[in-house]
MINU-489513 format. One line per 8 residues: number of its first residue (from 1); their letters; for each residue x, y negated, z of N, C-alpha, C. Coordinates in Angstrom, 1 decimal, decimal comma. Example, Ala and Ser with C-alpha at 12.3 -4.5 7.8 and 13.67 -1.06 7.14 Angstrom:
1> AS> 13,2:5,7:7,8:12,3:4,5:7,8:13,2:3,3:7,8 ~ 12,8:2,2:7,1:13,7:1,1:7,1:12,9:0,0:7,9
END
This chain:
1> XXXXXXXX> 42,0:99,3:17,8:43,2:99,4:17,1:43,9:100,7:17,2 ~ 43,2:101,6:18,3:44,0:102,9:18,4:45,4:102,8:18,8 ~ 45,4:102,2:19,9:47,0:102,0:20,5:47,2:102,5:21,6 ~ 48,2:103,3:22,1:48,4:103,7:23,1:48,3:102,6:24,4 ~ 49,0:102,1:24,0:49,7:100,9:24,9:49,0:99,3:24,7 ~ 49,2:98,5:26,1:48,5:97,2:25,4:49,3:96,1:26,8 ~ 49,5:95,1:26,7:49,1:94,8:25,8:49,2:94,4:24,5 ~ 48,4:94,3:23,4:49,1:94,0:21,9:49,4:93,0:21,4
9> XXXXXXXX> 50,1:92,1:20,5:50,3:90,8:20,2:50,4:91,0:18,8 ~ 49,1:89,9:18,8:49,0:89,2:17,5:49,7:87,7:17,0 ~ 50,4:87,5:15,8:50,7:86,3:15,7:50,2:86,2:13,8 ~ 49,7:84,8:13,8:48,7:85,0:12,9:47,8:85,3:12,4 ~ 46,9:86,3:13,4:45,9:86,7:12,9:46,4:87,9:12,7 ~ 47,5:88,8:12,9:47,9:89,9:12,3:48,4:90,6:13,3 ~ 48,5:91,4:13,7:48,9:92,6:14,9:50,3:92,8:14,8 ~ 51,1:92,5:15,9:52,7:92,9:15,8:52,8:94,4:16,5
17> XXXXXXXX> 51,7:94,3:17,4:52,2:95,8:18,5:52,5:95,2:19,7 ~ 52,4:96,1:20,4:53,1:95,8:21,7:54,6:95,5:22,1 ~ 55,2:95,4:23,4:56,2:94,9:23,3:57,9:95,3:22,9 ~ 57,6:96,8:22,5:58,8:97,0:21,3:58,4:96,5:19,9 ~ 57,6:96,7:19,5:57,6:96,2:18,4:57,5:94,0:18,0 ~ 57,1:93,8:19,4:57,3:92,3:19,4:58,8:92,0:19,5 ~ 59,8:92,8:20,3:61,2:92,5:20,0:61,4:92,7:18,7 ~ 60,8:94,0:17,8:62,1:94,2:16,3:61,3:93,0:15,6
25> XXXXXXXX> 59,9:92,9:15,9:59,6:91,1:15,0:60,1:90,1:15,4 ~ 61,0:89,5:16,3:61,7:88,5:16,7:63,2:88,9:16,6 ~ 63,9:90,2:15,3:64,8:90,8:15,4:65,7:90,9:16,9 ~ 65,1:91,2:17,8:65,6:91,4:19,2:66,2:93,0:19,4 ~ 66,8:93,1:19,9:67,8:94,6:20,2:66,9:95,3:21,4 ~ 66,2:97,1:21,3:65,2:97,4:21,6:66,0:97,5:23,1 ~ 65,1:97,4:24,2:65,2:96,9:25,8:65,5:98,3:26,3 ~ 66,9:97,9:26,8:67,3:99,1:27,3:66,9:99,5:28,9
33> XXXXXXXX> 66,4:101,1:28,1:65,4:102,3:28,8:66,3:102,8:30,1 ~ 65,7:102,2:31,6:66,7:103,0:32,9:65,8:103,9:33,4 ~ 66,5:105,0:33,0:66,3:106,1:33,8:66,4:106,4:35,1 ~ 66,2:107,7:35,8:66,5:107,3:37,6:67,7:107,6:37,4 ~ 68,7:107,4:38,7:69,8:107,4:39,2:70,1:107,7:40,6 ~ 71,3:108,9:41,0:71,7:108,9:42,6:72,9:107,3:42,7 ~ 73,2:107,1:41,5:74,6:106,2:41,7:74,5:105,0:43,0 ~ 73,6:104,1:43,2:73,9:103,8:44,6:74,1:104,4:46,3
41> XXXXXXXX> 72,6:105,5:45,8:72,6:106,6:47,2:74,3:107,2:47,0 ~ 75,5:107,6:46,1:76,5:108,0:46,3:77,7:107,3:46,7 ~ 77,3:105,8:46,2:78,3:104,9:46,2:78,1:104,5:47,7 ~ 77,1:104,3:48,1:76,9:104,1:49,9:77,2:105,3:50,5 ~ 76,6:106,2:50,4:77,2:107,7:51,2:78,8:107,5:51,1 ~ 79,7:107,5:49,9:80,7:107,6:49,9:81,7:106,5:50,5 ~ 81,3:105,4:50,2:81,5:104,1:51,0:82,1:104,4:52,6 ~ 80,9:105,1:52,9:80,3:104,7:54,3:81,2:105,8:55,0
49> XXXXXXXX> 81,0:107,0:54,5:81,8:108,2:55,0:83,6:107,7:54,8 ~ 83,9:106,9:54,2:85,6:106,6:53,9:85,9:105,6:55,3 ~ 84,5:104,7:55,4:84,5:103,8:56,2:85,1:104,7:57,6 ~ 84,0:105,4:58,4:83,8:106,3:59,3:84,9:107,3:59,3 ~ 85,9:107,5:58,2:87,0:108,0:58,4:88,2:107,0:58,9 ~ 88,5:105,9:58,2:89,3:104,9:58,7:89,0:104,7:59,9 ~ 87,8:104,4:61,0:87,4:103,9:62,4:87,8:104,9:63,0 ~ 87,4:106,0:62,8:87,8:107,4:63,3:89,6:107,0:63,7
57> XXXXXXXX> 90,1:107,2:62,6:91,7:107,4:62,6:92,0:106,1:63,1 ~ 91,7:104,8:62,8:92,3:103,8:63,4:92,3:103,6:65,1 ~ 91,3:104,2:65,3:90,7:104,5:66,9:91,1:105,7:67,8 ~ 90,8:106,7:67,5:91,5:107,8:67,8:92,6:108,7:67,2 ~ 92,9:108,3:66,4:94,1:108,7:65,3:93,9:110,5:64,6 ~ 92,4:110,2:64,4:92,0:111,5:64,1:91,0:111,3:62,7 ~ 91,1:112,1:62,0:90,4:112,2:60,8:88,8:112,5:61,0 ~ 88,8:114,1:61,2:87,2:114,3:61,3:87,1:114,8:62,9
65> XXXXXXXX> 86,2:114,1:63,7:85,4:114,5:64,5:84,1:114,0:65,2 ~ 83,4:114,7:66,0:81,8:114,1:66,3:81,8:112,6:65,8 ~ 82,8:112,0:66,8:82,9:110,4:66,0:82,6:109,9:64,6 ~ 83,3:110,9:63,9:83,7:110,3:63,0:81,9:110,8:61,8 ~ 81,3:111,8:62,5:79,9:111,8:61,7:79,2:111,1:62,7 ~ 79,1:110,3:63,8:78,2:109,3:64,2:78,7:108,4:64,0 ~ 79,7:107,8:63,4:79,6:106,7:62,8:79,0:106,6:61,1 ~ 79,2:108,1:60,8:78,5:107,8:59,4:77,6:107,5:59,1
73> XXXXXXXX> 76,9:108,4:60,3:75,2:108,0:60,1:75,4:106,7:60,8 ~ 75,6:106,3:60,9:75,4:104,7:62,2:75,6:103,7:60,7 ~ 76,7:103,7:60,1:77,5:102,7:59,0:76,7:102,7:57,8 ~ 75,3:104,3:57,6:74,9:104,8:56,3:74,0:103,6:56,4 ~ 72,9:104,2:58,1:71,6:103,4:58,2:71,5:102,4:58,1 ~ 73,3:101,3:58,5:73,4:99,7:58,3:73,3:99,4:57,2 ~ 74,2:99,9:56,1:74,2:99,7:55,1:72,9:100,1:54,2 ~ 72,2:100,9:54,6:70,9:101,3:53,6:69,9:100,0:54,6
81> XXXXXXXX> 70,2:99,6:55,8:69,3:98,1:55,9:69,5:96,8:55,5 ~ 71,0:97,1:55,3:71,4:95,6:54,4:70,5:95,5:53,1 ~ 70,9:96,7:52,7:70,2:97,0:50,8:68,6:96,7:50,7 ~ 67,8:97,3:51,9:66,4:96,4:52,2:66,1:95,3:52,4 ~ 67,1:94,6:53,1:66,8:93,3:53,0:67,4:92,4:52,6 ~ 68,0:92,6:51,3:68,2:91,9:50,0:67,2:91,2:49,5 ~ 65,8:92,3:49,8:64,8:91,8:49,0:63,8:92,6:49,9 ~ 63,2:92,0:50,4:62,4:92,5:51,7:60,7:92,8:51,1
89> XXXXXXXX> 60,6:91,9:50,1:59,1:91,9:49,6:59,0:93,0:48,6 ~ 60,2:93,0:47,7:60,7:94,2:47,2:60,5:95,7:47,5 ~ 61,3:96,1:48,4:61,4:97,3:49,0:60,2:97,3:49,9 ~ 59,3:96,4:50,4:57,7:96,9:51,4:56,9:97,4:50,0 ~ 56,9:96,3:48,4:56,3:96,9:48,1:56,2:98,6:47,4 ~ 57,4:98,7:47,5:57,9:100,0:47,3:57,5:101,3:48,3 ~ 57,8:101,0:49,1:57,2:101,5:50,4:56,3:101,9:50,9 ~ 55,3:101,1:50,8:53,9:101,9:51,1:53,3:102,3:50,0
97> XXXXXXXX> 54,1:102,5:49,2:53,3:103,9:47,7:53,9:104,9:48,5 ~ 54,6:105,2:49,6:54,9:106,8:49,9:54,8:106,8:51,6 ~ 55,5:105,9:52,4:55,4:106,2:53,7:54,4:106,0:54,2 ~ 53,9:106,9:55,1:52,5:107,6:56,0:52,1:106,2:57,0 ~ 52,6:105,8:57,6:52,5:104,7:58,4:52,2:103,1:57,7 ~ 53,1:102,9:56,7:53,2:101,5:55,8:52,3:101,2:55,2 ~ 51,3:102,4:54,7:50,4:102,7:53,8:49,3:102,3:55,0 ~ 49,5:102,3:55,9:47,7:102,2:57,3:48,1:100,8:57,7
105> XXXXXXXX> 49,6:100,5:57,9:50,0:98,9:58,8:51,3:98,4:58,1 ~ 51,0:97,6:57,4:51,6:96,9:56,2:53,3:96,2:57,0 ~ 52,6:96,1:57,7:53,5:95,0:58,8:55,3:95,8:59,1 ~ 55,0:97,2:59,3:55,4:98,7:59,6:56,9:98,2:58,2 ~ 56,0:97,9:57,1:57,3:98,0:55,6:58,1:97,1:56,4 ~ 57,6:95,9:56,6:58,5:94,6:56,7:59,6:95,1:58,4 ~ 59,4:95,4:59,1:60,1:95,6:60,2:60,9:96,7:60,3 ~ 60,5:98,0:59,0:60,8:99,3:59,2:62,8:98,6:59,0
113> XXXXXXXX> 63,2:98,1:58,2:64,6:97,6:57,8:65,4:97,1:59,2 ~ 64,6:96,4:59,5:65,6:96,0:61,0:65,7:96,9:62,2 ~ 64,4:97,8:62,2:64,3:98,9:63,1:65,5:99,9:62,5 ~ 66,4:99,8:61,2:67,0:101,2:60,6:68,6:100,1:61,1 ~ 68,6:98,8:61,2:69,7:98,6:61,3:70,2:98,3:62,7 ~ 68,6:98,0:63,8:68,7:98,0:64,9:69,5:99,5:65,5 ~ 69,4:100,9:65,1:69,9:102,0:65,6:71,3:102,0:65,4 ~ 71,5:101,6:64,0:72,5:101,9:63,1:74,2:101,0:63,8
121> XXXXXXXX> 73,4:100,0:64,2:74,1:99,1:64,9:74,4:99,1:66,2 ~ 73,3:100,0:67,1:73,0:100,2:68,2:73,7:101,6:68,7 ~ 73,9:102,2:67,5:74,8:103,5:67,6:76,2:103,6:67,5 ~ 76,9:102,2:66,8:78,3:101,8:66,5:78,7:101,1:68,1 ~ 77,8:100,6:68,4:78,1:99,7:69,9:78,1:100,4:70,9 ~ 77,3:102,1:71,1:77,2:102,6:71,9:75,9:102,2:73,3 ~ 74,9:101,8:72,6:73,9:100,9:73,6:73,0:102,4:74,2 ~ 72,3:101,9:75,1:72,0:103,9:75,5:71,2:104,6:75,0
129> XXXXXXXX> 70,9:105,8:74,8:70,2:106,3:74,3:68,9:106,5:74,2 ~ 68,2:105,5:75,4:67,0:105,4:75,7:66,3:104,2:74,9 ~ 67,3:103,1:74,5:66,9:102,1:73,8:66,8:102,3:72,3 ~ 67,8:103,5:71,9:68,2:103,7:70,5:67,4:105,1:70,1 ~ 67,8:106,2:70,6:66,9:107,3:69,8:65,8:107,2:69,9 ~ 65,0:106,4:70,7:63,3:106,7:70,1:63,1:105,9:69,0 ~ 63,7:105,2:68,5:63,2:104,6:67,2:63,7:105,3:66,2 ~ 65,0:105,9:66,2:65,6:106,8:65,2:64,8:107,8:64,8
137> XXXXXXXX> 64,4:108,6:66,0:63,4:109,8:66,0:62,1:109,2:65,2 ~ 61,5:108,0:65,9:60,1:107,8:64,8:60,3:107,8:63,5 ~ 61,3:106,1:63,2:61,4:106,1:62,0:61,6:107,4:61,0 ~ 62,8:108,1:61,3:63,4:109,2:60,9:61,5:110,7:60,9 ~ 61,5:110,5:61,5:60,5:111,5:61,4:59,2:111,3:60,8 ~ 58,4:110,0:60,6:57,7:109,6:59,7:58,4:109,7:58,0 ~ 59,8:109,0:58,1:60,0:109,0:57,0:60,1:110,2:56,2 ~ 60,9:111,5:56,7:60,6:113,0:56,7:59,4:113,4:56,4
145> XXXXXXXX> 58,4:113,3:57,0:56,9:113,6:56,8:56,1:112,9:55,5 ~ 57,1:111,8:55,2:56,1:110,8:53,8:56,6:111,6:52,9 ~ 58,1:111,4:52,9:58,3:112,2:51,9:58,1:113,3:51,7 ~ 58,2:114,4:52,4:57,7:116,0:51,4:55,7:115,5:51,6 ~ 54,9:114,8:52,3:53,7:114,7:51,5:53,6:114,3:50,0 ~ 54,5:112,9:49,9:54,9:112,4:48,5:55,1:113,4:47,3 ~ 56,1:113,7:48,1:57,2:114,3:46,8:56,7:116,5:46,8 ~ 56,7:116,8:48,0:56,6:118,5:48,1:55,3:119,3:47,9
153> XXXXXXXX> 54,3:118,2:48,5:52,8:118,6:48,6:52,3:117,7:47,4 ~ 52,2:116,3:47,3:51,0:115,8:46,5:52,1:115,9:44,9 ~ 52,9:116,0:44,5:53,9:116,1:43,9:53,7:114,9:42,7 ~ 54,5:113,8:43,5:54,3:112,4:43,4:55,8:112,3:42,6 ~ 56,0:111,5:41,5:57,4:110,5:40,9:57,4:109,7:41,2 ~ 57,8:109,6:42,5:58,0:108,0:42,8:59,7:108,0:42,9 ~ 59,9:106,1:42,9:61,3:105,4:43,1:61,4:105,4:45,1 ~ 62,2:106,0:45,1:62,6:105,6:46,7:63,0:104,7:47,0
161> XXXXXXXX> 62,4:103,6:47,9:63,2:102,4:48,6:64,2:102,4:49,8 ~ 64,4:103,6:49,4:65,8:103,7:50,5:67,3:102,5:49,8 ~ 67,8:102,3:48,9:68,2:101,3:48,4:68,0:99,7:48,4 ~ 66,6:100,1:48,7:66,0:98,5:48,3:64,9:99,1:46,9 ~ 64,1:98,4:46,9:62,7:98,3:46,6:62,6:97,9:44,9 ~ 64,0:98,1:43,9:64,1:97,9:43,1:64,9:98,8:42,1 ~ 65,3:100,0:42,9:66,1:100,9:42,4:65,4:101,9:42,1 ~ 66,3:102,5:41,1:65,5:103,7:40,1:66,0:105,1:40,8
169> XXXXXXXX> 66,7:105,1:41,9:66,6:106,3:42,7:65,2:106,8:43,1 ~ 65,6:107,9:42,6:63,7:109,2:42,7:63,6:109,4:44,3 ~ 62,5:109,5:44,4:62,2:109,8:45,9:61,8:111,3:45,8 ~ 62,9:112,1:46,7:63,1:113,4:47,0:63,8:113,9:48,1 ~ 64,8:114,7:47,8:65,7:115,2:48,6:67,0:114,7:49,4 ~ 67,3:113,1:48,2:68,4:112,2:49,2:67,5:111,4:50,3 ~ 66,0:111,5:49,8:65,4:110,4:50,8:65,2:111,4:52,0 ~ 64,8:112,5:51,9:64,7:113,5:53,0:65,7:113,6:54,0
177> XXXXXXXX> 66,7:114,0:53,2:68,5:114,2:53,7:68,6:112,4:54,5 ~ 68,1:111,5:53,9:68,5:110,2:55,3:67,8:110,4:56,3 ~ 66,2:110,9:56,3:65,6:110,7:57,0:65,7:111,9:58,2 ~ 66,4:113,2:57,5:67,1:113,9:58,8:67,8:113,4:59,6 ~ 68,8:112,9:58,9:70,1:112,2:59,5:70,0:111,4:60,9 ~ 68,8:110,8:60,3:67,9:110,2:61,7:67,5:110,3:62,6 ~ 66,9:111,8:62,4:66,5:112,3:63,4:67,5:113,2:64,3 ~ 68,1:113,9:63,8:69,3:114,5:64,1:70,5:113,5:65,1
185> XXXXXXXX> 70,5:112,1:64,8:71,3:110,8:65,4:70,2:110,6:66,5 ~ 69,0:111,3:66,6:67,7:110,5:67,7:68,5:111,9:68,6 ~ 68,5:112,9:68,2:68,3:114,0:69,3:69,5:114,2:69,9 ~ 71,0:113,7:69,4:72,0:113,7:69,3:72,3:112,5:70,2 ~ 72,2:111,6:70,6:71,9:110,5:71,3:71,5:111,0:72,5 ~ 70,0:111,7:72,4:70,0:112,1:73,7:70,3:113,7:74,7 ~ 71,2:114,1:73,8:71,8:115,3:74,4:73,2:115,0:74,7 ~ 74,2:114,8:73,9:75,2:114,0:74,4:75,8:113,6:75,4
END
């Protein structure tokens, strides 16, 4: 039939096309096309940083200081593990199309979320640094490493599951920028 695309539907014996053209035959309105988007990675960053300013000021009666960026990253990583595990089967499958580790031990997708909120949570509480930066540093540093292979070297379009495993955020430079964050909260923990 010489069609780009398939699969095609026939009704009658007669060829409608694939599935835009099966909506304008069932006069259906054509299926709106999403593009990628930063809009949750901003709506959480900014969230989370307003957050980390209120704790800050409510607590020390100060706006910005050390505190007030280790809570950010502390409140980002909780919040970007709640959004994982919304949908847990979701975001693994998401996952091991790009992370170095998830892609060899499947198991790695499913735990990586509670290991990001274990820190995240672990960093708000103040638990010590021996229990908390070595996972920050791995996670954070694998994740670092998947992405510029993904995205810098094999020069992959992929959707980031930093969101959750469903979002049309591009995996690039916001996914990099968390996965510093991480690491930077691993080394920062234990110098301190």
């Amino acid at each position: 039939h010489n069609v780009e695309t398939t699969p095609q539907t026939f009704i009658d014996d007669k060829r409608i096309g694939g599935y835009d053209e099966l909506r304008e035959y069932f006069n259906k309105p054509q299926a709106a096309q999403q593009g990628t988007t930063y809009t949750p990675v901003i709506a959480i960053f900014a969230v989370t940083f307003l957050l980390s300013l209120a704790f800050s000021f409510a607590t020390n009666n100060s706006l910005l200081s050390l505190k007030t960026a280790e809570l950010f990253i502390a409140l980002t990583m909780s919040v970007l593990a709640i959004q994982k595990l919304q949908d847990l089967f979701s975001f693994t499958n998401s996952f091991i199309t790009y992370d170095l580790v998830a892609m060899k031990v499947v198991r790695y997708a499913y735990i990586y979320p509670f290991l990001e909120a274990f820190v995240g949570i672990g960093m708000i509480a103040g638990l010590p640094a021996y229990s908390v930066a070595p996972i920050s540093l791995f996670i954070g540093s694998v994740g670092a490493v998947s992405v510029i292979k993904a995205v810098y070297i094999d020069k992959r379009e992929l959707k980031c599951a930093c969101v959750g495993g469903d979002s049309n955020v591009p995996l690039g430079f916001i996914s990099l920028t968390e996965n510093l964050f991480m690491i930077a909260a691993g080394v920062w923990m234990f110098v301190r």
